[in-house]
matplotlib code that plots the C-alpha trace (Angstrom):
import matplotlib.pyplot as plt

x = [10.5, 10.7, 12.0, 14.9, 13.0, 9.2, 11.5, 13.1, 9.0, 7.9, 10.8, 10.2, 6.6, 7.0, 9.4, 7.9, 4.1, 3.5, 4.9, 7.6, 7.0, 8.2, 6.0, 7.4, 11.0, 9.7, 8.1, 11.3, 13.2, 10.6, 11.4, 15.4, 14.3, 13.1, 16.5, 19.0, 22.0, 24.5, 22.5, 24.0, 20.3, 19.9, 23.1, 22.6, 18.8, 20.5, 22.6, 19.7, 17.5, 20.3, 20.5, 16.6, 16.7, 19.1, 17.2, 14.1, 15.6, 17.0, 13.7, 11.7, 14.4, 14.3, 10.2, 10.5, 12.9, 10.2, 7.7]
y = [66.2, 65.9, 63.8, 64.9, 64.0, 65.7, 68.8, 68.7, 68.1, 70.7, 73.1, 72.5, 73.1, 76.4, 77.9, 77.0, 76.8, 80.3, 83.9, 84.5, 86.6, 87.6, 85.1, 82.1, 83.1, 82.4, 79.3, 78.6, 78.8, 76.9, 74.2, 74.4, 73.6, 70.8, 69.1, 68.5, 70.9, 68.4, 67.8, 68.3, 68.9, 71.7, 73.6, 73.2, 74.8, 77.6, 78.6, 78.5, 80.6, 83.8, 83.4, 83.7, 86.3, 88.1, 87.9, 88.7, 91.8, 92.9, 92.1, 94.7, 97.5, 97.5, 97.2, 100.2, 102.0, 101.6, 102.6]
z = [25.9, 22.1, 19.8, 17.8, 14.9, 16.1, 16.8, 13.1, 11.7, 13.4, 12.9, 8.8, 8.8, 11.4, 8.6, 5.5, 6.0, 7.3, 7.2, 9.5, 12.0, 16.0, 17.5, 15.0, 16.6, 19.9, 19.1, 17.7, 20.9, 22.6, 19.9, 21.0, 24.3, 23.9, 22.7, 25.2, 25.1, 23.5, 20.6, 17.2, 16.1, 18.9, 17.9, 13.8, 14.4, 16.8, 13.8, 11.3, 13.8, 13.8, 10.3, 9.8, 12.6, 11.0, 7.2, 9.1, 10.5, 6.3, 5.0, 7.9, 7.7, 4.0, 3.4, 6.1, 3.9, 0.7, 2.3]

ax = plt.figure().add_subplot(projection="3d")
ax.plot(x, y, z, "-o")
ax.set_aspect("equal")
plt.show()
């Protein structure tokens, strides 16, 4: 198991240091389970995960709509 702290590290340079993509969700997730289920950390990242999901999801259905 993870440190709160190595999940946080990792979760910064999985979002900012590459393009976002499905796999990086699931990555992601793997991430999440690492912390146990009480963890403010866990539940602040679950929230910040829909909200990229959901950004991810605008930015495809509108480069799909330009194209």
């Amino acid at each position: 198991m993870l440190t709160e702290k190595e999940v946080s590290r990792s979760w910064s340079r999985m979002f900012t240091t590459s393009e976002i993509e499905v796999a990086t969700f699931d990555r992601a997730e793997l991430l999440l389970d690492e912390l146990r289920p009480e963890s403010p950390l866990r539940h602040r990242l679950m929230m910040e995960l829909e909200e990229l999901r959901k950004r991810h999801a605008s930015q495809l259905a509108m480069a799909m709509d330009q194209s």
